[in-house]
Biopython code that builds the backbone (N, CA, C, O; Angstrom):
import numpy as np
from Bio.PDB.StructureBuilder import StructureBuilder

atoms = [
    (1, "UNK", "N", (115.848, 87.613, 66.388)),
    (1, "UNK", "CA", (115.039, 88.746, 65.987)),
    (1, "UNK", "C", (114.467, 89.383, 67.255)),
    (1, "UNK", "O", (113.837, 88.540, 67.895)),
    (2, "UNK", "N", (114.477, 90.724, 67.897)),
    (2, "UNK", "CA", (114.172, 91.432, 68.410)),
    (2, "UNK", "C", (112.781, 91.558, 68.191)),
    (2, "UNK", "O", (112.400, 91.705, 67.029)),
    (3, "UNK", "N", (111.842, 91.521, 69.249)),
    (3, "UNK", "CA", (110.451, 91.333, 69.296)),
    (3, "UNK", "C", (109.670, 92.716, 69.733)),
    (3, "UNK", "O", (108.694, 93.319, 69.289)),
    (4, "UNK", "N", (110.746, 92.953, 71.014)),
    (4, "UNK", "CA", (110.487, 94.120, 72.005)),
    (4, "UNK", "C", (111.648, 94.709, 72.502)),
    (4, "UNK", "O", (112.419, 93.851, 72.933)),
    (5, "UNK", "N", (111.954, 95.547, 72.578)),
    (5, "UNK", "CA", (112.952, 96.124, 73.702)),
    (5, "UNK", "C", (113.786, 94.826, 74.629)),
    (5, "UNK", "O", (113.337, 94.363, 75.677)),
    (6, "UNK", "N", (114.659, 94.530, 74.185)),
    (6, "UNK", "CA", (115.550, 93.680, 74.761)),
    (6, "UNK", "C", (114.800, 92.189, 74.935)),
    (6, "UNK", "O", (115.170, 91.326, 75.731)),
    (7, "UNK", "N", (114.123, 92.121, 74.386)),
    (7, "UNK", "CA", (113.855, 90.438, 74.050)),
    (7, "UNK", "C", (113.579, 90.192, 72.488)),
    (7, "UNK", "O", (112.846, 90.816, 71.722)),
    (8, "UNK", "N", (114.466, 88.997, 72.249)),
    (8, "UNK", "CA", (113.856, 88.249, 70.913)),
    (8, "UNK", "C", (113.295, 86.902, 71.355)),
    (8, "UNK", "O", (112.694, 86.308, 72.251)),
    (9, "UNK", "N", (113.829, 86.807, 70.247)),
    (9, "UNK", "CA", (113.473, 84.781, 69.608)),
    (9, "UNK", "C", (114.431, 84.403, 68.734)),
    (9, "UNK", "O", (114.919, 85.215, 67.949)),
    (10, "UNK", "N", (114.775, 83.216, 68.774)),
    (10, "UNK", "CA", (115.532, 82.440, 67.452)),
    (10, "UNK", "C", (115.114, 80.943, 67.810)),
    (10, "UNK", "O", (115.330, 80.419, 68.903)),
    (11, "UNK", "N", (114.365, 80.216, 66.522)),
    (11, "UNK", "CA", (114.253, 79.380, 66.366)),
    (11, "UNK", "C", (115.285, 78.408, 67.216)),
    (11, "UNK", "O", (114.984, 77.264, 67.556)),
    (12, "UNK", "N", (116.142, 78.840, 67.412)),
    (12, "UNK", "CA", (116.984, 77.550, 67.552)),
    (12, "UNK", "C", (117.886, 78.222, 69.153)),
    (12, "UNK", "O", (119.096, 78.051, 69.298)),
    (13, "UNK", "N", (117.226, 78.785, 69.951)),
    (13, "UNK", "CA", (117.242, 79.442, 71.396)),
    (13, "UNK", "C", (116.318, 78.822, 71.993)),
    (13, "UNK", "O", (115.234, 79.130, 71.496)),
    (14, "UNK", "N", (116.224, 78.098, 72.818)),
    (14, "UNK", "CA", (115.067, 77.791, 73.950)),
    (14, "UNK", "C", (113.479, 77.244, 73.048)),
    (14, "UNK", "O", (112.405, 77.009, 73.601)),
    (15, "UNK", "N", (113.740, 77.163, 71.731)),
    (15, "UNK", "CA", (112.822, 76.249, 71.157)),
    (15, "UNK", "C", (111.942, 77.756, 70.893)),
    (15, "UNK", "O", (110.734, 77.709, 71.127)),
    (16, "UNK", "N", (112.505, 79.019, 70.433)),
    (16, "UNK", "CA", (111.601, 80.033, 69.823)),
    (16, "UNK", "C", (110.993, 80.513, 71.082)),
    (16, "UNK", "O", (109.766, 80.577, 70.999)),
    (17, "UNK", "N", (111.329, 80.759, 71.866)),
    (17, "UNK", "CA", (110.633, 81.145, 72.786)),
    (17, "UNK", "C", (111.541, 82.422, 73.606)),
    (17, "UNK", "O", (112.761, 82.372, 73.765)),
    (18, "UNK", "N", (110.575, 83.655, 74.117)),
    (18, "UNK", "CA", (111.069, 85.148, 73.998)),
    (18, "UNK", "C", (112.163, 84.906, 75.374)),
    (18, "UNK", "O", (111.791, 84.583, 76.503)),
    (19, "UNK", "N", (113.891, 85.208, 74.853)),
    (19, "UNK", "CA", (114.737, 85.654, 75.664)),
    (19, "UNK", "C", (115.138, 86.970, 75.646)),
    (19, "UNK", "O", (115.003, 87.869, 74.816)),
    (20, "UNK", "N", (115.996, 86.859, 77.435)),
    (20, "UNK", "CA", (116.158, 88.342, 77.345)),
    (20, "UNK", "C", (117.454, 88.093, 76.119)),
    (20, "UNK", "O", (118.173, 87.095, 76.081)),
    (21, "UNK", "N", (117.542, 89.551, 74.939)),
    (21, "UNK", "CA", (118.723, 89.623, 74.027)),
    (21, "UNK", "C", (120.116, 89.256, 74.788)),
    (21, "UNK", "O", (120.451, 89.515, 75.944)),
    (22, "UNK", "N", (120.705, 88.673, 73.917)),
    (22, "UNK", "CA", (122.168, 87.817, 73.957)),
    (22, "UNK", "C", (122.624, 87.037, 75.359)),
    (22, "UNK", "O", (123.686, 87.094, 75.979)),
    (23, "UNK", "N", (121.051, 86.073, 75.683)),
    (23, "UNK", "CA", (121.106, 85.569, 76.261)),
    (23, "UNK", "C", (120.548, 84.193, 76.121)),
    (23, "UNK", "O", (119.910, 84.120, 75.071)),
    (24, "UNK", "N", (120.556, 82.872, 76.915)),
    (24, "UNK", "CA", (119.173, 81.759, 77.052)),
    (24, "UNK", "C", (118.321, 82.242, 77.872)),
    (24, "UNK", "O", (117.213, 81.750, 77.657)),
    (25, "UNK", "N", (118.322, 83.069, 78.816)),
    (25, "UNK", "CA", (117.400, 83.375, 79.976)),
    (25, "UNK", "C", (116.251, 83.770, 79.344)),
    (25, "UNK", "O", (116.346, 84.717, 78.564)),
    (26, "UNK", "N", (114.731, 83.028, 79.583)),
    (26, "UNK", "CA", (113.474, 83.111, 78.920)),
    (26, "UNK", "C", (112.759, 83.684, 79.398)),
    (26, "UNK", "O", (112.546, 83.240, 80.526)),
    (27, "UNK", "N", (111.791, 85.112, 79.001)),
    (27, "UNK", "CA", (111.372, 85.433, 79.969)),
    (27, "UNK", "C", (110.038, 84.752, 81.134)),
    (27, "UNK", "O", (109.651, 85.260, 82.186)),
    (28, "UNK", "N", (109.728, 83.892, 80.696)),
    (28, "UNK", "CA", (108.707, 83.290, 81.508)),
    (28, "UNK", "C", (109.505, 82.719, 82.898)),
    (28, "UNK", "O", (109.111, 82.904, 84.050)),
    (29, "UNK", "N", (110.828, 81.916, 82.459)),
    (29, "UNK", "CA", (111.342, 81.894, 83.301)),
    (29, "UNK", "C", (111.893, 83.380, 84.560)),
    (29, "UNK", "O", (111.973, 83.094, 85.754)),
    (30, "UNK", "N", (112.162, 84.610, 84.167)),
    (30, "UNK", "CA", (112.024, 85.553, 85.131)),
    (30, "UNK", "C", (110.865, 85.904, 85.879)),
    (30, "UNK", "O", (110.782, 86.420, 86.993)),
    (31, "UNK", "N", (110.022, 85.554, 85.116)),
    (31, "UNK", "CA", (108.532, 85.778, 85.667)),
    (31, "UNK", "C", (107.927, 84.888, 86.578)),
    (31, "UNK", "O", (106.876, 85.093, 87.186)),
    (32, "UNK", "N", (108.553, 84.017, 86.632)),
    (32, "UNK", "CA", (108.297, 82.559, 87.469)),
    (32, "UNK", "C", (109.238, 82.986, 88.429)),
    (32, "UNK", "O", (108.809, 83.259, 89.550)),
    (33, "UNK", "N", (110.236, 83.074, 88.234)),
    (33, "UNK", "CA", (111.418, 83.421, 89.626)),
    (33, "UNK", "C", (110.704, 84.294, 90.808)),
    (33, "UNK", "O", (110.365, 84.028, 91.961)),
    (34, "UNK", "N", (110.612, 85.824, 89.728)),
    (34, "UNK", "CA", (109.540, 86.802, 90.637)),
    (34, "UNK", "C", (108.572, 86.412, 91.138)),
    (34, "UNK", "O", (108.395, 86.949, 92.231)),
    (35, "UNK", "N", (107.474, 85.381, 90.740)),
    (35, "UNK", "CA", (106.256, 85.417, 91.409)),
    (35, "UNK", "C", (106.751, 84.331, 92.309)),
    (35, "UNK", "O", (106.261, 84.525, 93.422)),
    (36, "UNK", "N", (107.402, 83.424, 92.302)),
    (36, "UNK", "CA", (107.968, 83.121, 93.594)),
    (36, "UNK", "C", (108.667, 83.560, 94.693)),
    (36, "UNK", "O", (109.103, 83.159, 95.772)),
    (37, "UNK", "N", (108.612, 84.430, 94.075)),
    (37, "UNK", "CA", (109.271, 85.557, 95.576)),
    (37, "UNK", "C", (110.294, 86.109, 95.395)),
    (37, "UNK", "O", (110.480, 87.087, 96.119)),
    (38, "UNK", "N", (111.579, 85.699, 94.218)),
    (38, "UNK", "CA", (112.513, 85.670, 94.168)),
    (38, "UNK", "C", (113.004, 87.531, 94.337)),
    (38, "UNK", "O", (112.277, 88.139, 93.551)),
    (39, "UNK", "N", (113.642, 88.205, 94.836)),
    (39, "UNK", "CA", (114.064, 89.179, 94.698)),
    (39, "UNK", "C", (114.416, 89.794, 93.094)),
    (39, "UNK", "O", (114.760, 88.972, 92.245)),
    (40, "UNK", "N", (114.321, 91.197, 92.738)),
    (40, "UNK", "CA", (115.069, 91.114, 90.843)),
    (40, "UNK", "C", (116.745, 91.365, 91.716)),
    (40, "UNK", "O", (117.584, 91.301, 90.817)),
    (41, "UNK", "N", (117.206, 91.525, 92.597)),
    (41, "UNK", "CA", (118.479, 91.320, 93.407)),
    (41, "UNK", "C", (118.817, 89.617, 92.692)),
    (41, "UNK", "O", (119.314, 89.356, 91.596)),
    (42, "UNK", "N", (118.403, 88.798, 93.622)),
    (42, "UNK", "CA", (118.390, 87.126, 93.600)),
    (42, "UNK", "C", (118.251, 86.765, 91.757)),
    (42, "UNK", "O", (119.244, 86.420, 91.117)),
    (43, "UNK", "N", (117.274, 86.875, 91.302)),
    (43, "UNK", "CA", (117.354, 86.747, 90.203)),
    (43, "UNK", "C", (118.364, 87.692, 89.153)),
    (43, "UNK", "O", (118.979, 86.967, 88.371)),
    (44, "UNK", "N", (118.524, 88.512, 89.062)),
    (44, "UNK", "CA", (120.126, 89.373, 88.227)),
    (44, "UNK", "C", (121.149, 88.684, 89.048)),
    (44, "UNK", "O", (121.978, 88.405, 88.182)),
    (45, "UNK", "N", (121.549, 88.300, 89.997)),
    (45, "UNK", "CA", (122.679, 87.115, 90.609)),
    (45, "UNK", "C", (122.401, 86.123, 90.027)),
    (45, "UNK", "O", (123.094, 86.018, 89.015)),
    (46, "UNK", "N", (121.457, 85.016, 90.212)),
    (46, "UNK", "CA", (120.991, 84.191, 89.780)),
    (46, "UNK", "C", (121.556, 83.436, 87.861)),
    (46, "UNK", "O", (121.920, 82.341, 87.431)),
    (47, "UNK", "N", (121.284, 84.972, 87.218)),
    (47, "UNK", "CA", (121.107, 84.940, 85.526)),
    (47, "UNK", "C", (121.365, 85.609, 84.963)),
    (47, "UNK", "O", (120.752, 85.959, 83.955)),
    (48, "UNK", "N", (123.127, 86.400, 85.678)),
    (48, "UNK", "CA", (123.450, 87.459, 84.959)),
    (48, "UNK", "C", (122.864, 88.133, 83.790)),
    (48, "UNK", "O", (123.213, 88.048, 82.613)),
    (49, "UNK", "N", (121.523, 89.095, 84.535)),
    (49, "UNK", "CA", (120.976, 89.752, 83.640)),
    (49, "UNK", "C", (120.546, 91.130, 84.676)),
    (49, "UNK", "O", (120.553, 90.982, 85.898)),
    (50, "UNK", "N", (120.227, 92.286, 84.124)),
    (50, "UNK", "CA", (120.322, 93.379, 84.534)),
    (50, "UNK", "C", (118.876, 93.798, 85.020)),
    (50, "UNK", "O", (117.887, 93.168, 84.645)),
    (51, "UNK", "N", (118.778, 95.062, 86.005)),
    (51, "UNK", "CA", (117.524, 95.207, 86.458)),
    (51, "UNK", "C", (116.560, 95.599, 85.097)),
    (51, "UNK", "O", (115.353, 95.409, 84.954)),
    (52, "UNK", "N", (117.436, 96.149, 84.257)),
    (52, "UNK", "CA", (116.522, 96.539, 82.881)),
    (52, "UNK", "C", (116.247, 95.393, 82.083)),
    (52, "UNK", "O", (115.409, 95.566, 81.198)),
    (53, "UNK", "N", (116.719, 94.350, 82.181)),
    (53, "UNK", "CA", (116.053, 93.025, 81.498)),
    (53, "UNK", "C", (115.480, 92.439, 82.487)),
    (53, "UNK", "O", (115.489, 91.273, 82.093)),
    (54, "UNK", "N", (115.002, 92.432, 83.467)),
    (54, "UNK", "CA", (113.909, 92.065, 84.003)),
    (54, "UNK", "C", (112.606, 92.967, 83.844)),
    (54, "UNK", "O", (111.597, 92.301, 83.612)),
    (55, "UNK", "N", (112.426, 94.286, 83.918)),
    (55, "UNK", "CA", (111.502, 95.764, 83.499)),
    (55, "UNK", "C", (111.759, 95.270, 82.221)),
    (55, "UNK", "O", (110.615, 94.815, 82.227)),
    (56, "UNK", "N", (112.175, 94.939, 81.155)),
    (56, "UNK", "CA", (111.627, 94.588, 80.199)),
    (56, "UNK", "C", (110.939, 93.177, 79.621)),
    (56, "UNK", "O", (110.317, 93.093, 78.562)),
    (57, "UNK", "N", (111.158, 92.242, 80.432)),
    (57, "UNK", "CA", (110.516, 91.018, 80.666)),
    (57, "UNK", "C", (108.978, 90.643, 81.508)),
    (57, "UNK", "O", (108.141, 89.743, 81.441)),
    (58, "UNK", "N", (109.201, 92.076, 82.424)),
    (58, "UNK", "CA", (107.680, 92.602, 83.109)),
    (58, "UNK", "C", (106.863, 93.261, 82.078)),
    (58, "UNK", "O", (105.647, 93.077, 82.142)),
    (59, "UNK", "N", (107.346, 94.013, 81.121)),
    (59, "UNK", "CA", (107.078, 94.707, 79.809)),
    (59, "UNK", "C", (106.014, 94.295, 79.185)),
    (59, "UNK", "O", (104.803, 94.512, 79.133)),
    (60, "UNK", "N", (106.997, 93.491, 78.623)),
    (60, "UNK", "CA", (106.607, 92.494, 77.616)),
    (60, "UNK", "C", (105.634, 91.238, 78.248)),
    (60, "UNK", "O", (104.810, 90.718, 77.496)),
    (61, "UNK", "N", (105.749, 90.829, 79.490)),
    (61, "UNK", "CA", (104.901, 89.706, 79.417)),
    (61, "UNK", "C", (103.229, 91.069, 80.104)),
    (61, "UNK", "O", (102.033, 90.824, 79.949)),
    (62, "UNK", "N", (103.765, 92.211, 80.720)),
    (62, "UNK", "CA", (101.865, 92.934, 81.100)),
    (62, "UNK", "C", (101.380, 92.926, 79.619)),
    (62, "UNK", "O", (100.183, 92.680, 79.468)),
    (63, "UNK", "N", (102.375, 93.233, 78.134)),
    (63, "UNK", "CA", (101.568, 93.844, 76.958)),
    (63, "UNK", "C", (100.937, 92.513, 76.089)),
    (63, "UNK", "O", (99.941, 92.530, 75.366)),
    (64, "UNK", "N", (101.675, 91.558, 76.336)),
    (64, "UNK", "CA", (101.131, 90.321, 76.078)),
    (64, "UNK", "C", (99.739, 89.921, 76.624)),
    (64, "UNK", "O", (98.716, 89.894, 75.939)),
    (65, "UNK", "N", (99.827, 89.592, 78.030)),
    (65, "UNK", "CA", (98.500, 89.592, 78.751)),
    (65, "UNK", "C", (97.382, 90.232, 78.091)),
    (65, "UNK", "O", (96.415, 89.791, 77.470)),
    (66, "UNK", "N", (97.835, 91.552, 78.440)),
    (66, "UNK", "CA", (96.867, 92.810, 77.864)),
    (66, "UNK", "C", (96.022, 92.532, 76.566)),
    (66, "UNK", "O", (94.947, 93.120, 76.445)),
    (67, "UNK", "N", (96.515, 91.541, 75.448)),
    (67, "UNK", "CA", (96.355, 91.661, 74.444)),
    (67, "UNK", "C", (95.379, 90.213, 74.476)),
    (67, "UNK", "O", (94.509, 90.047, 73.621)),
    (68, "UNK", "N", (95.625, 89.245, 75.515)),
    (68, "UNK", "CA", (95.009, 87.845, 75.236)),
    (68, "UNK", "C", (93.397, 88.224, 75.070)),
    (68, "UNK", "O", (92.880, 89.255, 75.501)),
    (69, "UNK", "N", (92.802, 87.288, 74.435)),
    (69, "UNK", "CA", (91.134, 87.115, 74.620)),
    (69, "UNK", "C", (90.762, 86.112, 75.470)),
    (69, "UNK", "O", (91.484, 85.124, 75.334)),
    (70, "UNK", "N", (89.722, 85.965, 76.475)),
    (70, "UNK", "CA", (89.327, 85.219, 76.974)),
    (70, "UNK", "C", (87.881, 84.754, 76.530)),
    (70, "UNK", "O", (87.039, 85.619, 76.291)),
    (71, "UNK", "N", (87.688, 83.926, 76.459)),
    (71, "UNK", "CA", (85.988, 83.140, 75.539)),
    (71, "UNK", "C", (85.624, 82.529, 77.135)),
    (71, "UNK", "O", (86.320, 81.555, 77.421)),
    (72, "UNK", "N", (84.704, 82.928, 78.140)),
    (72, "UNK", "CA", (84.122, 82.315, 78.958)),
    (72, "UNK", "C", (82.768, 81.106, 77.844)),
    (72, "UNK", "O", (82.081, 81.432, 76.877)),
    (73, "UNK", "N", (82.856, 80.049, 78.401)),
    (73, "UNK", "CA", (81.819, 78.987, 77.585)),
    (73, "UNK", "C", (81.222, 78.471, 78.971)),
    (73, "UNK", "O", (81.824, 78.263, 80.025)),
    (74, "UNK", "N", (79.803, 78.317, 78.658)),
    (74, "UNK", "CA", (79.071, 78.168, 80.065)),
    (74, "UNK", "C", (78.585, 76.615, 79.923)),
    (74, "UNK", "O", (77.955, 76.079, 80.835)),
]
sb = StructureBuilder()
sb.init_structure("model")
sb.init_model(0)
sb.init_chain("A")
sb.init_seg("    ")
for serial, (resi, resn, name, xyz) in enumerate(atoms, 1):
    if name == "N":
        sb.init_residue(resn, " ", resi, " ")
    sb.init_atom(name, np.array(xyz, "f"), 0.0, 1.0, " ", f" {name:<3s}", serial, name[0])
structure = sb.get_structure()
């Protein structure tokens, strides 16, 4: 099932957890590549996946963020 623009889920993919479409590649895992430094060059080599499924894996994980609540408890 399509969640967002080129990522779903299927229960039975990576344990439900958001890939880029008609792939295993997860996006947390792209997001981990990048903040390690990885080039989106290195990573699309890496996970035959395209510069537009990575911009949509950046997408999707800023609108996610965006949306979390944080409860500071003192």
């Amino acid at each position: 099932m399509e969640i967002a623009p080129r990522i779903s889920i299927d229960e039975k993919i990576r344990f439900g957890k958001p890939v880029i479409s008609g792939t295993r590649v997860p996006v947390e895992l792209i997001i981990g590549k990048l903040a390690g430094g990885m080039t989106y060059e290195e990573v699309m080599a890496e996970y035959e996946i395209t510069r537009e499924d990575i911009l949509a894996a950046l997408n999707y994980a800023a609108k996610t963020i965006s949306s979390e609540e944080i409860k500071v408890i003192a």
